[in-house]
C-alpha positions as CSV (number, residue, x, y, z in Angstrom):
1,X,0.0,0.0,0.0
2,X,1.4,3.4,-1.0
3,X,2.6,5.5,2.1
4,X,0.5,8.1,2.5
5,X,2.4,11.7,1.9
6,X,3.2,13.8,5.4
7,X,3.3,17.5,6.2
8,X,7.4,16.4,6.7
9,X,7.4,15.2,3.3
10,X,6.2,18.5,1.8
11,X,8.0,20.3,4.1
12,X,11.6,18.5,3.0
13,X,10.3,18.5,-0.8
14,X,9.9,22.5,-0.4
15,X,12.9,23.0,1.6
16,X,11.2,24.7,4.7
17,X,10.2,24.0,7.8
18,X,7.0,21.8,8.6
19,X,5.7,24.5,10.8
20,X,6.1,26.5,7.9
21,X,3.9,24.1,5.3
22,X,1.5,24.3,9.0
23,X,1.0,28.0,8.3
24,X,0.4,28.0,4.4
25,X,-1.9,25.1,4.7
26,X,-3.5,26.4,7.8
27,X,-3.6,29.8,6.8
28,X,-2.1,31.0,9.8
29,X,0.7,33.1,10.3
30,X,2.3,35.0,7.4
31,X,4.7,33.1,4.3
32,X,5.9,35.3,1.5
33,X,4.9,35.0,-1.4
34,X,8.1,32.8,-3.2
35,X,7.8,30.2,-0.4
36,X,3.6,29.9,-0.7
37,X,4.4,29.3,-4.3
38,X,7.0,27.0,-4.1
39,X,4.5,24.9,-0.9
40,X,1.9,25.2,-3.1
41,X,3.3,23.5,-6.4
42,X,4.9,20.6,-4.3
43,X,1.3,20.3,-3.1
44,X,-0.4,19.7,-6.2
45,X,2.0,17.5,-7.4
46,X,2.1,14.8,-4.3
47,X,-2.2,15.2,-4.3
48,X,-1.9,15.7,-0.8
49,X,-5.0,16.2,1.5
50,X,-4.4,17.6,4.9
51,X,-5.8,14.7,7.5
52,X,-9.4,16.0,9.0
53,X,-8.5,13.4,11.7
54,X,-5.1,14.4,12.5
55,X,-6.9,18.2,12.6
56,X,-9.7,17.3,14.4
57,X,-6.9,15.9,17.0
58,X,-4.6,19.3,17.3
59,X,-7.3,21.7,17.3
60,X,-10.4,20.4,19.2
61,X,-12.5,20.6,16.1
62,X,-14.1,18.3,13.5
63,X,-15.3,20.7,10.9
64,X,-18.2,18.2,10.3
65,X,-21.6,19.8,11.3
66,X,-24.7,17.8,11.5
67,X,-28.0,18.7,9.9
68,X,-31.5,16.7,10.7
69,X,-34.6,17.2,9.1
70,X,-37.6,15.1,9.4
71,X,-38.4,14.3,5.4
72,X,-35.7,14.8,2.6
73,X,-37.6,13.6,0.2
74,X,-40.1,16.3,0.5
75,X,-38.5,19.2,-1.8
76,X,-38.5,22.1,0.9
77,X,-35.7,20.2,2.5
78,X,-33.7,18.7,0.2
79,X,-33.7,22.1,-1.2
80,X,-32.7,23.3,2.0
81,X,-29.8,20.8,2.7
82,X,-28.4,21.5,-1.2
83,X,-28.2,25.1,0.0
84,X,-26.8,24.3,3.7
85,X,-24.2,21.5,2.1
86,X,-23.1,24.1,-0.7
87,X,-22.8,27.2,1.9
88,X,-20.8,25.3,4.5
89,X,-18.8,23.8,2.0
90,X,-17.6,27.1,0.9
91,X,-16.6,28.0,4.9
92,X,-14.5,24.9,5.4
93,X,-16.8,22.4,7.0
94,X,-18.6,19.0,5.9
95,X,-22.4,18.2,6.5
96,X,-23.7,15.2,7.9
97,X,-27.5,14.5,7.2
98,X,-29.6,12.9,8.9
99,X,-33.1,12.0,8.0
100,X,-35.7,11.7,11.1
101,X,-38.7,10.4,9.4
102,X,-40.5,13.0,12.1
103,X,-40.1,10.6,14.8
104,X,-39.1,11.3,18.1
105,X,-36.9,8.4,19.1
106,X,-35.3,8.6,15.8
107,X,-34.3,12.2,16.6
108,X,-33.0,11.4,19.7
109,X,-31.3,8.3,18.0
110,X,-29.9,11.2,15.1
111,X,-28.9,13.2,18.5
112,X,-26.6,11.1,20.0
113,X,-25.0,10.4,16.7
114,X,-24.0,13.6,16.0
115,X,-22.6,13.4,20.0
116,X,-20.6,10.3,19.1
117,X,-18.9,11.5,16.0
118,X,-17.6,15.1,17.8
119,X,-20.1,17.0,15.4
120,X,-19.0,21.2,15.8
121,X,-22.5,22.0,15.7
122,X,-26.2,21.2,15.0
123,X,-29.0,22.6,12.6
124,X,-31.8,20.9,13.5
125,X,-35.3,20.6,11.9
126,X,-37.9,19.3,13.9
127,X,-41.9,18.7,13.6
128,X,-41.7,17.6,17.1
129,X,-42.0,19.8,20.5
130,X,-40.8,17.4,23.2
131,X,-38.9,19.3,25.5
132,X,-36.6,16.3,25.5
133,X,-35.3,17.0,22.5
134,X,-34.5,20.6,23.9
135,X,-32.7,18.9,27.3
136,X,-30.4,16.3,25.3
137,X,-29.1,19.2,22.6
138,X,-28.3,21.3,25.5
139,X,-26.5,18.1,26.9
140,X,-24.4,18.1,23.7
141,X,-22.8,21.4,24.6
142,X,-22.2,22.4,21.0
143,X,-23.5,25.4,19.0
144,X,-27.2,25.0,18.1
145,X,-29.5,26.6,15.6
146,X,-33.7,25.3,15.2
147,X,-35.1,25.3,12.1
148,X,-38.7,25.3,12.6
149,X,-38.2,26.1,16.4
150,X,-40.3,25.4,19.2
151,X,-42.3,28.1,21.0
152,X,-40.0,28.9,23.2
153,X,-36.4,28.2,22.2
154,X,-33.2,28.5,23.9
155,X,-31.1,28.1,21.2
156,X,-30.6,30.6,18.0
157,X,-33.8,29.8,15.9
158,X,-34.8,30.1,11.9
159,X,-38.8,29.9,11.1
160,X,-41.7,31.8,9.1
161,X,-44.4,33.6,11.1
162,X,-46.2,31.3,13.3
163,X,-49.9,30.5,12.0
164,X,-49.4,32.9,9.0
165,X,-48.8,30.8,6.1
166,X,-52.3,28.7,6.0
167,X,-54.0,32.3,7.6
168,X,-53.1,34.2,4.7
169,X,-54.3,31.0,2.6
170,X,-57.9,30.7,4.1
171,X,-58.2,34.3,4.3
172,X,-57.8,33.9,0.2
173,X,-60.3,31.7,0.9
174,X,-63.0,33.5,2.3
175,X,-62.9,36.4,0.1
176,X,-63.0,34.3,-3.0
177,X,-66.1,33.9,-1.5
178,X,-65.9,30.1,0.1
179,X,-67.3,29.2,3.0
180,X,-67.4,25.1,3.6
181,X,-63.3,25.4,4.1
182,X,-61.9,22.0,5.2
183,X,-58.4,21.7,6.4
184,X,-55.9,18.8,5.5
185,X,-53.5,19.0,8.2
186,X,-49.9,17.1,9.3
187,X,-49.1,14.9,11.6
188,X,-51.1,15.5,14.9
189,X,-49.5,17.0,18.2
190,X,-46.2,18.3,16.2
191,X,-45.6,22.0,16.3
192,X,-45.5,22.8,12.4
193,X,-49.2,20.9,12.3
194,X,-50.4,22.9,15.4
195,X,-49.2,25.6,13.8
196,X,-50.9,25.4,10.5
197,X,-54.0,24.3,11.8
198,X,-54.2,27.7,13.7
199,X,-53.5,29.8,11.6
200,X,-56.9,27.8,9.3
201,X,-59.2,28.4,12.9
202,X,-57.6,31.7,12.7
203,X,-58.9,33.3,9.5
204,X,-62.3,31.1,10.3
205,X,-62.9,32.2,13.0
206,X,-62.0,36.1,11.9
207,X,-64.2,35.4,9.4
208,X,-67.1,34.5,11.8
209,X,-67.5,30.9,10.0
210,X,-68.3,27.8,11.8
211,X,-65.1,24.8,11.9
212,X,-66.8,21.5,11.2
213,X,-65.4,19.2,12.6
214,X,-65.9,16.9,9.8
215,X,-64.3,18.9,7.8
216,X,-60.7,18.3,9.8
217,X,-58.2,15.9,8.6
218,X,-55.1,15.1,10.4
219,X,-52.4,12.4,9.1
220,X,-49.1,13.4,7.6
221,X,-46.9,15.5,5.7
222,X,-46.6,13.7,2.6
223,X,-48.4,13.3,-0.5
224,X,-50.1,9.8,0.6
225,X,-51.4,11.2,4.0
226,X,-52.8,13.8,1.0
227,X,-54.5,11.2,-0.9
228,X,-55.8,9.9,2.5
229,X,-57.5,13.3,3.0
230,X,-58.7,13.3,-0.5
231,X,-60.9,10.2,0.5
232,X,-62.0,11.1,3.1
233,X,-63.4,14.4,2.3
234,X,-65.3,13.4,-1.0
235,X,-66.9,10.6,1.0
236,X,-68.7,13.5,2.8
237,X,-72.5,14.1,2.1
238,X,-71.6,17.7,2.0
239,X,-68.2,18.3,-0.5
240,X,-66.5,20.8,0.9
241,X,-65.8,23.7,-2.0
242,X,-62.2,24.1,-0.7
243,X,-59.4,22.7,1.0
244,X,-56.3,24.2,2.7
245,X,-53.3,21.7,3.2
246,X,-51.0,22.2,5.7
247,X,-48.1,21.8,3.1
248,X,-47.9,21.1,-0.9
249,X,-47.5,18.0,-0.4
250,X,-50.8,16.9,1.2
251,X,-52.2,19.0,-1.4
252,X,-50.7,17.6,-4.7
253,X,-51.7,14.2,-3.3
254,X,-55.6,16.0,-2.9
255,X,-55.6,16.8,-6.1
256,X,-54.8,13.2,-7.3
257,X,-57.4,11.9,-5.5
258,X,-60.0,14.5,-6.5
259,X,-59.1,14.3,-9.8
260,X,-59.4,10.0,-9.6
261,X,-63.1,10.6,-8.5
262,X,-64.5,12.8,-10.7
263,X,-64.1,16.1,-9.5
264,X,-63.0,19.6,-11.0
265,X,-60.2,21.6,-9.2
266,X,-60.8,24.5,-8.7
267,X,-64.7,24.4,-10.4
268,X,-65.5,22.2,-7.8
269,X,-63.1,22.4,-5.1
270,X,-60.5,24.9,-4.3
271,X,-57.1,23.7,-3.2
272,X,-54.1,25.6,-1.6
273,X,-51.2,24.5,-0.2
274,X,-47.6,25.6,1.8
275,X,-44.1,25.7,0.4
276,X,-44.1,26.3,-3.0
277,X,-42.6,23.8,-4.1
278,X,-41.0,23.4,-7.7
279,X,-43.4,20.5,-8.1
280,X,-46.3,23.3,-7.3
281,X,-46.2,25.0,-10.4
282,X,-45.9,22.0,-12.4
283,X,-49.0,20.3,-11.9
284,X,-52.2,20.8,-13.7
285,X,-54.0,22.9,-12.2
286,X,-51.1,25.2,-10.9
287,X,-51.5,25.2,-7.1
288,X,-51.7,28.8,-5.6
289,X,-49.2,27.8,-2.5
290,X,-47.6,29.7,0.1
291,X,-43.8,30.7,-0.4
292,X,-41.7,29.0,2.2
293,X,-37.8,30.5,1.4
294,X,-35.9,27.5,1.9
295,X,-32.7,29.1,0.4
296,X,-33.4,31.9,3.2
297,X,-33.9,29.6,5.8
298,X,-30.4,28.0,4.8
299,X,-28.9,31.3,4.1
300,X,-29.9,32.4,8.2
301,X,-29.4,29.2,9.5
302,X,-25.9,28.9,8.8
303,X,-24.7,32.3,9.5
304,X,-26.1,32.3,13.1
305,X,-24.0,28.9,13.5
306,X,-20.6,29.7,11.9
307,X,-21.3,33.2,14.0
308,X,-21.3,31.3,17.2
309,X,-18.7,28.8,15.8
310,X,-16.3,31.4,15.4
311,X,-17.4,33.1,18.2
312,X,-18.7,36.7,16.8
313,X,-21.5,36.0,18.6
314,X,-21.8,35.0,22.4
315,X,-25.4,36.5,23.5
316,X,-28.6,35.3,23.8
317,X,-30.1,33.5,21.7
318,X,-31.9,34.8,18.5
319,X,-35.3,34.3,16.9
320,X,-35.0,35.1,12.8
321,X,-38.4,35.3,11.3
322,X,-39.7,34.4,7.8
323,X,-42.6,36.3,6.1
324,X,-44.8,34.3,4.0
325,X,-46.4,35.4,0.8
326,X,-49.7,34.0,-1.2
327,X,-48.6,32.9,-5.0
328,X,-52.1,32.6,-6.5
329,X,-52.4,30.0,-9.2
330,X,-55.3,28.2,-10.9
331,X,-56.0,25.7,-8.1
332,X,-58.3,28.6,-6.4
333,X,-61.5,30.2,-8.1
334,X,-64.8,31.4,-6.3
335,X,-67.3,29.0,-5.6
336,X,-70.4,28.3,-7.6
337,X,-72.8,30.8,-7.0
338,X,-74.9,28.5,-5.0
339,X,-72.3,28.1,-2.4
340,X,-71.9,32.4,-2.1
341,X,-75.4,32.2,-1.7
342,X,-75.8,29.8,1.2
């Protein structure tokens, strides 16, 4: 097996010191420009990598962050982790991903990973609000940053409004002129479906409508829990004439369903849904969605962590908020007029 190539071997190559080749590689500490040159070219030509191991060793510090999120094959996320991976990349550090599937003991289970493999830092994407989950990443010790934070949070956080995004959707709602709204929401008891469902009793109740409770659907955050919705709310003797989804998700797989049995969208039932998604505006009918910035939740969530990584910032922690905005598409119309006149 070919010995692998040593700071010492660059160093005797080059004809300097090894605490020299330290500093050029490092960047730390000055070398003049002839020497740089002459470190860099014997470099290049042994394809040497400095160890992260041997690093990790002198200075305390991995460079390898860890990133959970609860889905990455839903497109907000992946999207999100591209952008993470990419940014960090560009600062020095790798990204280790782990997918929760939204489950509690697998978060944990992600948490103590990241412990045992000396991660720098966590971002951290939860559905979940068990306090646990708060206690063991204090436990870790490391720099922390929530994306889609818990109410109250006392690490650095990254989220949109609370309750805003499916507000401003059945708001759209009501003054197209609906009012038999249903709601197709996430998985039960997790913050990001506690929060979507109230910002839906929100604008209902604003509105001075009545929440049937047959007209509630709680199940997941992917397309199939969508499809589950979709059967459940055209069983109904009463059709409800539109449906907000907690996500895009739940609503593309809605829209299948809807579309299977017969029905018009948005003639005979208007659909929106959260994200905006890629896959959003490529379906037929368009789906007027709610903009979710996952490139801005990567672009905050990373400088709040490399700012308390290199220590630029020691205080408390900080909440950034995310203002939502309505894209209006052709998956929303006003009802028939028998509905605005009931």
């Amino acid at each position: 097996m070919k010995k692998a190539v040593t700071i010492r071997d660059i160093a005797r190559e080059a004809g300097v010191s090894s605490a020299t080749v330290s500093r050029y590689l490092n960047n730390n500490g000055y070398v003049d420009q002839q020497t740089a040159a002459r470190i860099s070219e014997v470099v290049e030509r042994f394809h040497y990598r400095p160890s992260r191991i041997a690093q990790s060793l002198k200075t305390k510090m991995s460079r390898n962050l860890v990133l959970v999120v609860p889905d990455i094959q839903n497109p907000f996320y992946s999207s999100m982790a591209d952008k993470i991976q990419n940014l960090l990349l560009r600062e020095g550090y790798t990204v280790t991903l782990f997918d929760s599937g939204a489950d509690f003991q697998r978060e944990l289970t992600c948490l103590g990973l990241a412990e045992s493999i000396g991660a720098d830092g966590i971002l951290f994407a939860s559905v979940s609000a068990h306090q646990t989950i708060l206690n063991e990443l204090g436990k870790i010790g490391v720099p922390v940053v929530m994306i889609n934070s818990y109410g109250a949070c006392p690490f650095d956080s990254v989220h949109g409004v609370r309750n805003q995004s499916t507000y401003l959707a059945t708001r759209y709602l009501i003054e197209l002129g609906h009012r038999r709204i249903a709601f197709a929401g996430g998985t039960p008891d997790t913050a990001i479906a506690l929060s979507r469902k109230n910002g839906y009793l929100q604008a209902m109740r604003e509105a001075g409508l009545p929440v049937r409770r047959e007209y509630i659907f709680e199940m997941g955050f992917d397309s199939d829990s969508g499809r589950k919705s979709g059967t459940y709310f055209s069983a109904l003797d009463t059709l409800p004439t539109a449906v907000c989804c907690a996500n895009d998700l739940i609503a593309l797989g809605v829209l299948q369903t809807l579309l299977e049995r017969g029905y018009r969208v948005p003639q005979d039932v208007s659909l929106t849904g959260v994200d905006n998604i890629e896959y959003s505006d490529l379906c037929s009918p368009p789906l007027t969605s709610v903009i979710n910035d996952s490139g801005e939740f990567a672009r905050l969530a990373v400088s709040a962590l490399l700012e308390r990584l290199r220590g630029d910032y020691e205080g408390p922690p900080r909440e950034y908020l995310i203002p939502r905005t309505l894209v209006k598409r052709a998956s929303t119309a006003s009802p028939q007029r028998k509905e605005r006149q009931a």
